[in-house]
C-alpha atoms as an extended CHARMM CRD file, in Angstrom:
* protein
*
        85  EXT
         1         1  UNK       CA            109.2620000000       94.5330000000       88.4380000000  PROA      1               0.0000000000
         2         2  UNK       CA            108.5500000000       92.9000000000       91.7310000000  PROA      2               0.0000000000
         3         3  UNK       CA            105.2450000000       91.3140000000       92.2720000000  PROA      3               0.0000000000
         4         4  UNK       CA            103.3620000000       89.7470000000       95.4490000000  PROA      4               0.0000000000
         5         5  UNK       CA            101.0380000000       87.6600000000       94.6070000000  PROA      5               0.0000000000
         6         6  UNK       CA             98.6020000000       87.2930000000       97.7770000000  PROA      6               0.0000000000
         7         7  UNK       CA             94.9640000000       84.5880000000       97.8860000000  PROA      7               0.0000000000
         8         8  UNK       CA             94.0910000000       81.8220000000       99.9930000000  PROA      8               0.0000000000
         9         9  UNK       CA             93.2190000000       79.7000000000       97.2830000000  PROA      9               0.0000000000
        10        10  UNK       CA             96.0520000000       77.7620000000       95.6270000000  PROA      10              0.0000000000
        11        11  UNK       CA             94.9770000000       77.4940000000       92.2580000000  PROA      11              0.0000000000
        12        12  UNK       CA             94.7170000000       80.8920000000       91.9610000000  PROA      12              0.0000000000
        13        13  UNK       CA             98.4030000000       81.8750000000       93.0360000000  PROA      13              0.0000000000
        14        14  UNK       CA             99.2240000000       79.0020000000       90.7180000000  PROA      14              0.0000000000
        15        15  UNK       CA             97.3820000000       80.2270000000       87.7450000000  PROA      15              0.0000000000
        16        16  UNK       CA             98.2320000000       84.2590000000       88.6510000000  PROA      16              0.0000000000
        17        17  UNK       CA            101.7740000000       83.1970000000       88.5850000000  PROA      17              0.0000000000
        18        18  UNK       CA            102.0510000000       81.3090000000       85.6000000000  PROA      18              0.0000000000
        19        19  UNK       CA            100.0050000000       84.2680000000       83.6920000000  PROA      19              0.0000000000
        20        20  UNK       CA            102.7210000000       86.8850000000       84.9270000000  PROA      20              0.0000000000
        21        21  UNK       CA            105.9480000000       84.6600000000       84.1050000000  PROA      21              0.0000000000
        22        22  UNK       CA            104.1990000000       84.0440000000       80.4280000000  PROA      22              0.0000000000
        23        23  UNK       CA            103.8830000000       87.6060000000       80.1220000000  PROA      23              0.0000000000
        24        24  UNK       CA            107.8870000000       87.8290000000       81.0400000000  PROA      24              0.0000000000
        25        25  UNK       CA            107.7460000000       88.9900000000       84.5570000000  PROA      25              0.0000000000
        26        26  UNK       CA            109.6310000000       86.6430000000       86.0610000000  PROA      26              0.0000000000
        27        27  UNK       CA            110.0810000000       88.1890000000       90.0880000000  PROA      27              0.0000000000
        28        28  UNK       CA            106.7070000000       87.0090000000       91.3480000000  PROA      28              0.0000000000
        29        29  UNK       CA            106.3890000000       85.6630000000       94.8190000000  PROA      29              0.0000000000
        30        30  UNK       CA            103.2120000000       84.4940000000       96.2480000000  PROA      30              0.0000000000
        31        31  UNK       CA            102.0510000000       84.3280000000       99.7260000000  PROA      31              0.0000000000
        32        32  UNK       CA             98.3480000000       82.6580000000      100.5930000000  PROA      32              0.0000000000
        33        33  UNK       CA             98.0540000000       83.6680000000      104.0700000000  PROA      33              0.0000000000
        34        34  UNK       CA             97.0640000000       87.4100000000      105.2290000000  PROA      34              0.0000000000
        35        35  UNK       CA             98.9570000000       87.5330000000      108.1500000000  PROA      35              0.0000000000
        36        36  UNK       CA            102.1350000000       86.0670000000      106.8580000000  PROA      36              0.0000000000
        37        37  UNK       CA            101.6470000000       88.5320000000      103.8690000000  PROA      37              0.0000000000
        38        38  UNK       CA            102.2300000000       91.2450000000      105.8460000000  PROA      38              0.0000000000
        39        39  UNK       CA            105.0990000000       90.2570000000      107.3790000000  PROA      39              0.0000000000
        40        40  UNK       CA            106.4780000000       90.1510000000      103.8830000000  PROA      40              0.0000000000
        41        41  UNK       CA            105.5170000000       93.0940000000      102.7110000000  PROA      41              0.0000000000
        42        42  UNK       CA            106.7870000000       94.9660000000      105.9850000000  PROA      42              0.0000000000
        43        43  UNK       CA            110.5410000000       93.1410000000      105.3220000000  PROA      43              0.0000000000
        44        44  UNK       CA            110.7390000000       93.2690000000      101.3780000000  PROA      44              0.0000000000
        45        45  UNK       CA            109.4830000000       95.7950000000       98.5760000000  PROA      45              0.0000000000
        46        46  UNK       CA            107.1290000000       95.1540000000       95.7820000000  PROA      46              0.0000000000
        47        47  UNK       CA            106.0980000000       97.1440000000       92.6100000000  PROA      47              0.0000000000
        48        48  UNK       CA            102.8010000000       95.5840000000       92.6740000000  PROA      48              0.0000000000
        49        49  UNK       CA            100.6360000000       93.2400000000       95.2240000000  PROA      49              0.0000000000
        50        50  UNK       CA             97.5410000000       91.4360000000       93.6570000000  PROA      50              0.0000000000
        51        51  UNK       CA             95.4540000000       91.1730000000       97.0560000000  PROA      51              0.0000000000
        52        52  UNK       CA             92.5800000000       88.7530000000       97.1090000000  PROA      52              0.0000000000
        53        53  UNK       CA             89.8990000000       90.6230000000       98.7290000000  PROA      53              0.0000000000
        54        54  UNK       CA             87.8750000000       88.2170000000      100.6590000000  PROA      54              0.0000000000
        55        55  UNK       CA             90.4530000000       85.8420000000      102.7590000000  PROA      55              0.0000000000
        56        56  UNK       CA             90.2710000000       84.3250000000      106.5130000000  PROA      56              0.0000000000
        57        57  UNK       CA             91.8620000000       86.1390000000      109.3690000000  PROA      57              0.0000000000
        58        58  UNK       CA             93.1800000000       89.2250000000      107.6390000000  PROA      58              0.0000000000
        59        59  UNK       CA             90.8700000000       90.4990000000      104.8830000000  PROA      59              0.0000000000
        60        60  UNK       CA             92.2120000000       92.5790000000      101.4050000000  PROA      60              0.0000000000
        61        61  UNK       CA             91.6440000000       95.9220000000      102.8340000000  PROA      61              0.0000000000
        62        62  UNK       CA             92.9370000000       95.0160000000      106.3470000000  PROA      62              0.0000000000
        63        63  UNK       CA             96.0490000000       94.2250000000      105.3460000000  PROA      63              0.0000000000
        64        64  UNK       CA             96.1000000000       97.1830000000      102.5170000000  PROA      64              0.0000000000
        65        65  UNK       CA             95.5670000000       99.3800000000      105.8530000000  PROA      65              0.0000000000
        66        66  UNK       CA             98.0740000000       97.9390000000      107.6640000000  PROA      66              0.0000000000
        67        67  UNK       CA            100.8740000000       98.3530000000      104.9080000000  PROA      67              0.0000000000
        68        68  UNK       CA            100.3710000000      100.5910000000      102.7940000000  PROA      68              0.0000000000
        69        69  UNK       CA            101.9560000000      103.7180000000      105.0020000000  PROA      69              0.0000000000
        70        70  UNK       CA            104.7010000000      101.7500000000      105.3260000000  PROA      70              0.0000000000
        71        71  UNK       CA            104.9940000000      100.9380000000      101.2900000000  PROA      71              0.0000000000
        72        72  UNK       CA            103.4190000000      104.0900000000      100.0730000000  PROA      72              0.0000000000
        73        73  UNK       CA            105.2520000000      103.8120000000       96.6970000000  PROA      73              0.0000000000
        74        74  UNK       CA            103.3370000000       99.6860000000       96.4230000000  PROA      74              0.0000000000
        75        75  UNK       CA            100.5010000000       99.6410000000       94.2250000000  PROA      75              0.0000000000
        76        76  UNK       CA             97.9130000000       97.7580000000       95.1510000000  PROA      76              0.0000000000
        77        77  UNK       CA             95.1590000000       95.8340000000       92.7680000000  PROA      77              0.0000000000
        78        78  UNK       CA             92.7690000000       94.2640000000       94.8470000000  PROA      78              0.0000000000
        79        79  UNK       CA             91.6250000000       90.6890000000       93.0540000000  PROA      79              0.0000000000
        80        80  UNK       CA             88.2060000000       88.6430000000       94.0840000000  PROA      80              0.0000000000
        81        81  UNK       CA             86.7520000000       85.7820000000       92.4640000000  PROA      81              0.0000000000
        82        82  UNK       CA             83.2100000000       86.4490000000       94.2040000000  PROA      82              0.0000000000
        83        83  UNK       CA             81.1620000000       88.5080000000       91.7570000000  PROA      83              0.0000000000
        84        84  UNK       CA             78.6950000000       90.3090000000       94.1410000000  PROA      84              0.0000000000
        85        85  UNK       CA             81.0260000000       92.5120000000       96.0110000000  PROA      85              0.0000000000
């Protein structure tokens, strides 16, 4: 399984990727820029994309827009650390 890993915040792409590769998934990428995610996703496939909601420039759901008819078969878990939304 192919994984993109996507959050502005260091720590957690660090800590995200380290959970998946204990649980034996060892083809995670991470990306922790919006834009820059999307040109990834529009040149490679993933199985999965953990998407941090709230990020600078390009938000979760803009960039979910923006792929996501190009990668309809991606599945998409959007991830936030901010507990009011």
């Amino acid at each position: 399984m192919k994984i993109l890993a996507v959050d502005d915040e260091e720590l957690a792409l660090s800590s995200l990727r380290r959970l998946l590769r204990r649980r034996g998934l060892r083809d995670v990428q991470t990306c922790n820029n919006g834009l820059q995610a999307v040109r990834i996703m529009m040149d490679h496939e993933f199985d999965v994309v953990l998407l941090d909601y709230l990020m600078p420039h390009l938000d979760g759901l803009q960039i979910l827009e923006k792929v996501k008819p190009h990668r309809p078969a991606t599945e998409f878990i959007m991830i936030t650390a901010v507990d009011d939304i």
